[in-house]
Chimera marker file (.cmm) of the C-alpha trace (Angstrom):
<marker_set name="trace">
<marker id="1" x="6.308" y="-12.104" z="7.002" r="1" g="1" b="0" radius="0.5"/>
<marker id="2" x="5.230" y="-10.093" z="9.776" r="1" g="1" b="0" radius="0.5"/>
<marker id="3" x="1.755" y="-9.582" z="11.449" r="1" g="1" b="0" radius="0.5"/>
<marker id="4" x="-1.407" y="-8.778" z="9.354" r="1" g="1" b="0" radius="0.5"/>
<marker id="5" x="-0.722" y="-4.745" z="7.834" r="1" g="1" b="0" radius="0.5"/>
<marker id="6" x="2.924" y="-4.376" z="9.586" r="1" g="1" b="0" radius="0.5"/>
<marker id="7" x="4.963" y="-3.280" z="6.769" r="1" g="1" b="0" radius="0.5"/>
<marker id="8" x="8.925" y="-4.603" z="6.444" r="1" g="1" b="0" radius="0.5"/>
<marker id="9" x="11.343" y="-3.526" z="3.806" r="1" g="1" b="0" radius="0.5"/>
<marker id="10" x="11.940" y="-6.012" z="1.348" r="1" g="1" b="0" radius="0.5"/>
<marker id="11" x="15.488" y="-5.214" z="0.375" r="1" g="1" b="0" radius="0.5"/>
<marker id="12" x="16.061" y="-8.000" z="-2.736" r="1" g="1" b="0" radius="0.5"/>
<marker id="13" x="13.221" y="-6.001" z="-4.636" r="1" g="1" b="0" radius="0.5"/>
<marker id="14" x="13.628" y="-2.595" z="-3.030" r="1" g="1" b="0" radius="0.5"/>
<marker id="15" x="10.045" y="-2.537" z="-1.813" r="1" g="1" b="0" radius="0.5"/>
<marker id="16" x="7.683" y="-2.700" z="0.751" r="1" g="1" b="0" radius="0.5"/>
<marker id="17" x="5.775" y="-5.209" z="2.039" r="1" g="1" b="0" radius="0.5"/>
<marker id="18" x="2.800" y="-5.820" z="4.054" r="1" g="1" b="0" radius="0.5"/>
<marker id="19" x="-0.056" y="-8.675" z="4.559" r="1" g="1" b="0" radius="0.5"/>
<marker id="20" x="-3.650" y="-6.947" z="3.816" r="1" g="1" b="0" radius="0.5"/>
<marker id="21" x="-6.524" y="-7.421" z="6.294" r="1" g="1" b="0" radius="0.5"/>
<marker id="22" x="-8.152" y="-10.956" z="5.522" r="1" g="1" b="0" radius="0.5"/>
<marker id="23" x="-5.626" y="-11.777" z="2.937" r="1" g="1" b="0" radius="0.5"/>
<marker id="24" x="-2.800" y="-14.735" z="3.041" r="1" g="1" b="0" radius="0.5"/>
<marker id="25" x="-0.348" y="-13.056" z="0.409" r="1" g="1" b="0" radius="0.5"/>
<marker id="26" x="1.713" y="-10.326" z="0.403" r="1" g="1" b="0" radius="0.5"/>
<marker id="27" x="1.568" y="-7.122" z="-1.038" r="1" g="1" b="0" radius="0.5"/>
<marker id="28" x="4.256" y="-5.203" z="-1.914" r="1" g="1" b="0" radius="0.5"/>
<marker id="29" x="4.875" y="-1.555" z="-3.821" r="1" g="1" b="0" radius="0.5"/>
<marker id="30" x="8.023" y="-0.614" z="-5.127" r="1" g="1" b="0" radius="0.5"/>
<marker id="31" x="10.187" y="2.670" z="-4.051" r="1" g="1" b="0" radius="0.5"/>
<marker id="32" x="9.459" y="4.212" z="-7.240" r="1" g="1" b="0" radius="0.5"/>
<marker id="33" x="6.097" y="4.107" z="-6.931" r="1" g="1" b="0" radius="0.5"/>
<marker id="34" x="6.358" y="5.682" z="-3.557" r="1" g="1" b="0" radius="0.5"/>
<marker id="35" x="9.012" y="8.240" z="-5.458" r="1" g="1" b="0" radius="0.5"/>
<marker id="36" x="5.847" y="8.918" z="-7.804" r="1" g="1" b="0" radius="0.5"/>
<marker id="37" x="3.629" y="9.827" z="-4.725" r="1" g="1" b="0" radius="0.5"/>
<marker id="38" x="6.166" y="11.668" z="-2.691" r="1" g="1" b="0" radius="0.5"/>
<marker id="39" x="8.032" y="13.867" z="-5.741" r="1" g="1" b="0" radius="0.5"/>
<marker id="40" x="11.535" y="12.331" z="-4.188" r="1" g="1" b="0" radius="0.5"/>
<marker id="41" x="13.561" y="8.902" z="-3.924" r="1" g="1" b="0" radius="0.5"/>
<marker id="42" x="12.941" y="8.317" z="-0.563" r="1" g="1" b="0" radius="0.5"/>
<marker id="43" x="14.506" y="5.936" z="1.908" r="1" g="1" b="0" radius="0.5"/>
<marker id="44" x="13.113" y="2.415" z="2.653" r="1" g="1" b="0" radius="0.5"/>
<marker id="45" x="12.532" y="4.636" z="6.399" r="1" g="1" b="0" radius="0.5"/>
<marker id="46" x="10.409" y="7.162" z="4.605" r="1" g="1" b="0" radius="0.5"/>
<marker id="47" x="8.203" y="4.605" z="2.418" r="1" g="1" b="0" radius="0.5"/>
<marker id="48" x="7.711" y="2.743" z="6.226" r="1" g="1" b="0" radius="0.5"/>
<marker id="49" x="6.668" y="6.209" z="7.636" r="1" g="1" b="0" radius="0.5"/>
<marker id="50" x="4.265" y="6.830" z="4.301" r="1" g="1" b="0" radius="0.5"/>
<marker id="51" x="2.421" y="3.656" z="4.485" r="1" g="1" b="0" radius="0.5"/>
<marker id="52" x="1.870" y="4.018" z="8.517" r="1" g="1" b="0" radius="0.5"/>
<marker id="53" x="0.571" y="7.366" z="8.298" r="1" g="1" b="0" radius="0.5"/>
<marker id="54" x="-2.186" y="6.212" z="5.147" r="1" g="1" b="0" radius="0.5"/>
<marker id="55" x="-2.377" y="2.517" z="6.119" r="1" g="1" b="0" radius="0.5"/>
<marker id="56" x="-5.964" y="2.975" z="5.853" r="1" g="1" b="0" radius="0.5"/>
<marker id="57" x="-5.368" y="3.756" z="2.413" r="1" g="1" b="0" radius="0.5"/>
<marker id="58" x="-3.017" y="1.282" z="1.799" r="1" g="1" b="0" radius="0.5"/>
<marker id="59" x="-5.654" y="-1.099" z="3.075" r="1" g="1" b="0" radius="0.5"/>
<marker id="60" x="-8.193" y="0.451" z="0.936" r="1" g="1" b="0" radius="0.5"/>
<marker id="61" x="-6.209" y="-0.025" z="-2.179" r="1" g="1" b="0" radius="0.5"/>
<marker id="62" x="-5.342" y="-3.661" z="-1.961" r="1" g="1" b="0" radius="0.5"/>
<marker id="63" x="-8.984" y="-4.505" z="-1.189" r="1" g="1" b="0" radius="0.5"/>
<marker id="64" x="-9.921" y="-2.518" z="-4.676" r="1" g="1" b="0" radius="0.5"/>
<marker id="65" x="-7.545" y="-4.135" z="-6.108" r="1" g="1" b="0" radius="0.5"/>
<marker id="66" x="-8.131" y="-8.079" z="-4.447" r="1" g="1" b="0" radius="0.5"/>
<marker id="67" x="-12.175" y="-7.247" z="-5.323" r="1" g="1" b="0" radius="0.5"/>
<marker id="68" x="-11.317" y="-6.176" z="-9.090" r="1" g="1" b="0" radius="0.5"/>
<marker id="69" x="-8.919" y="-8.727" z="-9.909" r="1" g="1" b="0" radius="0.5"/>
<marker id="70" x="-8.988" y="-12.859" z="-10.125" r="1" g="1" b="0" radius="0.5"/>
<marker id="71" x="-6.474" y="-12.940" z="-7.084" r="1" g="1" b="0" radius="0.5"/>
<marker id="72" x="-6.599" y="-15.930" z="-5.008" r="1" g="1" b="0" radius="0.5"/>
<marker id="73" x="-6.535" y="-15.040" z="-1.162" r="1" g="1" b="0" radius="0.5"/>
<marker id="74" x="-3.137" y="-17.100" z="-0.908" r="1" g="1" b="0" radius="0.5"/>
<marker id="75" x="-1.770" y="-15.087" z="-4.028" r="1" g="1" b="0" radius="0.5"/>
<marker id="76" x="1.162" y="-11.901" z="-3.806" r="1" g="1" b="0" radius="0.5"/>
<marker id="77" x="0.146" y="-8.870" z="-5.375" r="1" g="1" b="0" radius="0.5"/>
<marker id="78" x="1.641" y="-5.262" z="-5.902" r="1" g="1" b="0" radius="0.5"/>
<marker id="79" x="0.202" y="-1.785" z="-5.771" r="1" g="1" b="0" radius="0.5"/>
<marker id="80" x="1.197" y="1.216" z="-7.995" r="1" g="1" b="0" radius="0.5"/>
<marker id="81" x="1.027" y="4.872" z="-7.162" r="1" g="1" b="0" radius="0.5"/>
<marker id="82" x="-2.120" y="5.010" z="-8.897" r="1" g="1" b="0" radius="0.5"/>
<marker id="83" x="-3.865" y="2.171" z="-6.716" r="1" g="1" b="0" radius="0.5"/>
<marker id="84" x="-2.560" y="4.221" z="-3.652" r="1" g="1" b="0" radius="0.5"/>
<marker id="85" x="-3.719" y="7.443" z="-4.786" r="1" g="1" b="0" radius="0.5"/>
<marker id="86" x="-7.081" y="6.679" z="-6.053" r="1" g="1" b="0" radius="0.5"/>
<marker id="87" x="-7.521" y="5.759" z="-2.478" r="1" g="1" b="0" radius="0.5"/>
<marker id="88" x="-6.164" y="8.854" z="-0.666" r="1" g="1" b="0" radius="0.5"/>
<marker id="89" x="-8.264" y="11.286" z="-2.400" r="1" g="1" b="0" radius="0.5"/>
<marker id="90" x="-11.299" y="9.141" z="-1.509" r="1" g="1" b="0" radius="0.5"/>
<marker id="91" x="-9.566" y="9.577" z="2.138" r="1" g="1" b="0" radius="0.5"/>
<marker id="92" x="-9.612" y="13.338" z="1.755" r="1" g="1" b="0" radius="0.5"/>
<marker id="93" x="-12.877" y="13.186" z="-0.063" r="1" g="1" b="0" radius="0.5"/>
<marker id="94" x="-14.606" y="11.863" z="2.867" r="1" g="1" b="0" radius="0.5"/>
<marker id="95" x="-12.510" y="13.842" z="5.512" r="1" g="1" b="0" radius="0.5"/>
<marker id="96" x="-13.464" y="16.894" z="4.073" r="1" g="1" b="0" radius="0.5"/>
<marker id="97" x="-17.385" y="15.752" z="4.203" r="1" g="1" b="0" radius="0.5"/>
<marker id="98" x="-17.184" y="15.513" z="7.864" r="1" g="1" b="0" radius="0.5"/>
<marker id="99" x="-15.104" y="18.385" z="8.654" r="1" g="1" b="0" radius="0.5"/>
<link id1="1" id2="2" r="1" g="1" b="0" radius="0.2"/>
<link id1="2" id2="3" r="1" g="1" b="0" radius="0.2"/>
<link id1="3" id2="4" r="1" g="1" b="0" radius="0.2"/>
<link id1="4" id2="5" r="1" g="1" b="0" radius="0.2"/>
<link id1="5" id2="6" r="1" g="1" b="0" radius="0.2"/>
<link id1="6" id2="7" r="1" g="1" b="0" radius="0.2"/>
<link id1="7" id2="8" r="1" g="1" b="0" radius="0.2"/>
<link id1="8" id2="9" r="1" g="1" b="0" radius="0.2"/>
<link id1="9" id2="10" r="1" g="1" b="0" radius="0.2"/>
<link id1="10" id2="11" r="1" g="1" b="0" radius="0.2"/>
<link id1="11" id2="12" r="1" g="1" b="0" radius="0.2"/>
<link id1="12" id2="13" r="1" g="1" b="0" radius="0.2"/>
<link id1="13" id2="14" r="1" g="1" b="0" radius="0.2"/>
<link id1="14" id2="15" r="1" g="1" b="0" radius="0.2"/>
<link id1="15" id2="16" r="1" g="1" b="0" radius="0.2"/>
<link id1="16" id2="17" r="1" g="1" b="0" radius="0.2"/>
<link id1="17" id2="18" r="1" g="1" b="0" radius="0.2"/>
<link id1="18" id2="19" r="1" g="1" b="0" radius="0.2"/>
<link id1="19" id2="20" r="1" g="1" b="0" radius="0.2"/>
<link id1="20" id2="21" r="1" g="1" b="0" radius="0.2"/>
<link id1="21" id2="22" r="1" g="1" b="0" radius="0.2"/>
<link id1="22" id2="23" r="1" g="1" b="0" radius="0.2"/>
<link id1="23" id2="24" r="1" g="1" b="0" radius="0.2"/>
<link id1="24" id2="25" r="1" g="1" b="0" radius="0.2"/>
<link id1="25" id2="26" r="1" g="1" b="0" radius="0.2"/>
<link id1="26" id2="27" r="1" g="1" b="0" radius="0.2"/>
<link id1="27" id2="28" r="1" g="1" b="0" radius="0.2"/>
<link id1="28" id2="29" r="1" g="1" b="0" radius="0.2"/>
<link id1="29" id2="30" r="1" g="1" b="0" radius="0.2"/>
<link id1="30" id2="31" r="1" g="1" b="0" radius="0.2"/>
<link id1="31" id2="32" r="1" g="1" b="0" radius="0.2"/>
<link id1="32" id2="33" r="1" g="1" b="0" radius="0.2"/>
<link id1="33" id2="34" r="1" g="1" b="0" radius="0.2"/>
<link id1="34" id2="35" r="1" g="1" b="0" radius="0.2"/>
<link id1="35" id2="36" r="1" g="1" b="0" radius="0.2"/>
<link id1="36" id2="37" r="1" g="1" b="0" radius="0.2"/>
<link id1="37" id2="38" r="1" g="1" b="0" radius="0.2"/>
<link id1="38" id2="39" r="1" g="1" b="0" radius="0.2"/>
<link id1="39" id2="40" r="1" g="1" b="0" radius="0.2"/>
<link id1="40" id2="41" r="1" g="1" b="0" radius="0.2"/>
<link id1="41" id2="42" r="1" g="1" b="0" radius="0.2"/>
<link id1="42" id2="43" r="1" g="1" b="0" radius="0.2"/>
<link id1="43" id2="44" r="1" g="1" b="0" radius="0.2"/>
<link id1="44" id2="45" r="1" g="1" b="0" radius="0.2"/>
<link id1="45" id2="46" r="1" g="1" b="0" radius="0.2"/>
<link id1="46" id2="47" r="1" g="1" b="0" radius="0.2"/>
<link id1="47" id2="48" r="1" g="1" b="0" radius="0.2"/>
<link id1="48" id2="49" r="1" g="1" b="0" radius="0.2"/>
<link id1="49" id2="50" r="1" g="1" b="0" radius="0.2"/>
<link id1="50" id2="51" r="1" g="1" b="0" radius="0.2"/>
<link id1="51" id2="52" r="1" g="1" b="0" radius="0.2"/>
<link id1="52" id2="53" r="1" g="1" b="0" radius="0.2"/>
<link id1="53" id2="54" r="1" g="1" b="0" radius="0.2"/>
<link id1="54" id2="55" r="1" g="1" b="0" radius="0.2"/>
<link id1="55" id2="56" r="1" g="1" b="0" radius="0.2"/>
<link id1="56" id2="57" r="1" g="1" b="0" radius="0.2"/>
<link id1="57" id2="58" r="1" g="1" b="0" radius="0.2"/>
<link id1="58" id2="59" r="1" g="1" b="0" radius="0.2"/>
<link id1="59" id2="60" r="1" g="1" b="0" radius="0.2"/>
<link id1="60" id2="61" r="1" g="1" b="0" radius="0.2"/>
<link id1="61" id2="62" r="1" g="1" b="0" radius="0.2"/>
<link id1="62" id2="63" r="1" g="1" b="0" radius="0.2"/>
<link id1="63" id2="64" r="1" g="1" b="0" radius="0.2"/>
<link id1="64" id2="65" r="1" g="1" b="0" radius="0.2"/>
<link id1="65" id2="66" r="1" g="1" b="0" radius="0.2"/>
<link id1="66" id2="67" r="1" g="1" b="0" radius="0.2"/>
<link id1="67" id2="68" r="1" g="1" b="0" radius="0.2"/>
<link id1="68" id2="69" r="1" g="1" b="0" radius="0.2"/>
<link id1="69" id2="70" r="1" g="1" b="0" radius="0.2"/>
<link id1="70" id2="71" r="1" g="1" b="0" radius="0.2"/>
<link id1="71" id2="72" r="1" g="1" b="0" radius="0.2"/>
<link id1="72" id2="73" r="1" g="1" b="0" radius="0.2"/>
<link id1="73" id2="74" r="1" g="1" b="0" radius="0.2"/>
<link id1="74" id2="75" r="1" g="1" b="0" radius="0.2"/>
<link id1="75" id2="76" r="1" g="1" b="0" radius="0.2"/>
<link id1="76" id2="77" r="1" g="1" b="0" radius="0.2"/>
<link id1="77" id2="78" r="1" g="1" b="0" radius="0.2"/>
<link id1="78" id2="79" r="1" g="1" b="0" radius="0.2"/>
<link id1="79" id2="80" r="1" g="1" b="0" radius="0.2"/>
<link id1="80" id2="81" r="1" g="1" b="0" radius="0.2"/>
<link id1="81" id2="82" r="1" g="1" b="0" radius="0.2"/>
<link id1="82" id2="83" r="1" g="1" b="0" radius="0.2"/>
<link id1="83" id2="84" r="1" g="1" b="0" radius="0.2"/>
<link id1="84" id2="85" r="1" g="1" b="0" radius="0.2"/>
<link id1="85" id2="86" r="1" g="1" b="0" radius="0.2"/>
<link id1="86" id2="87" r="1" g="1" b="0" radius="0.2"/>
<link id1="87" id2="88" r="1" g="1" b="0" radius="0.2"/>
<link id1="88" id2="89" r="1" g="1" b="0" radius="0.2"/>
<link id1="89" id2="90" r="1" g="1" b="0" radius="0.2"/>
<link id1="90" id2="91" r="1" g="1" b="0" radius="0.2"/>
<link id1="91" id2="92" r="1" g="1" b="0" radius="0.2"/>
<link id1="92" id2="93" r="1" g="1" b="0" radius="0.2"/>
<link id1="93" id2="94" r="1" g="1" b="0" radius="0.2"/>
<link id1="94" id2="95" r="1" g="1" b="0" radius="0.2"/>
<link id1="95" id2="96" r="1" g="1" b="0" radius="0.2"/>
<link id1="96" id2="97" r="1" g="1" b="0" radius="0.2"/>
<link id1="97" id2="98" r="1" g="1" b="0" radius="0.2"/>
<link id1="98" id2="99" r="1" g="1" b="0" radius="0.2"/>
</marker_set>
């Protein structure tokens, strides 16, 4: 696996992948959860591009997630569109408080 929060593309379970801040597993979200968030099938580019652009939600959601499950910090874990989106209307939620 790559650095800590550098995504790859995980081919064999057409997903992507990424180690969260502080965490020894992986997490990983499927393409059709990213199909849920982006109304499309995208590419294994276009879920990359996604999760760069939000990786602070990304981030956000696999903390929520570590802190409301029993996950050990050496366990794998996936995300759903609903993990990720809870988080990026908390994003916009709080940009929209400073703007």
């Amino acid at each position: 696996m790559s650095d800590e929060g550098e995504p790859i593309w995980r081919s064999d379970i057409d997903s992507l992948a990424f180690r969260p801040s502080g965490h020894m597993g992986i997490c990983v979200m499927h393409r059709r959860a990213f199909r849920t968030l982006l109304g499309c099938m995208p590419s294994s580019q276009q879920c990359i591009d996604f999760y760069l652009i939000h990786r602070d939600s990304f981030e956000a959601a696999a903390r929520a997630k570590l802190a409301a499950r029993s996950i050990r910090e050496t366990d794998n874990f996936h995300l759903t569109s609903r993990d990720v989106r809870r988080r990026l209307k908390n994003s916009v939620a709080s940009d929209d408080a400073v703007g």
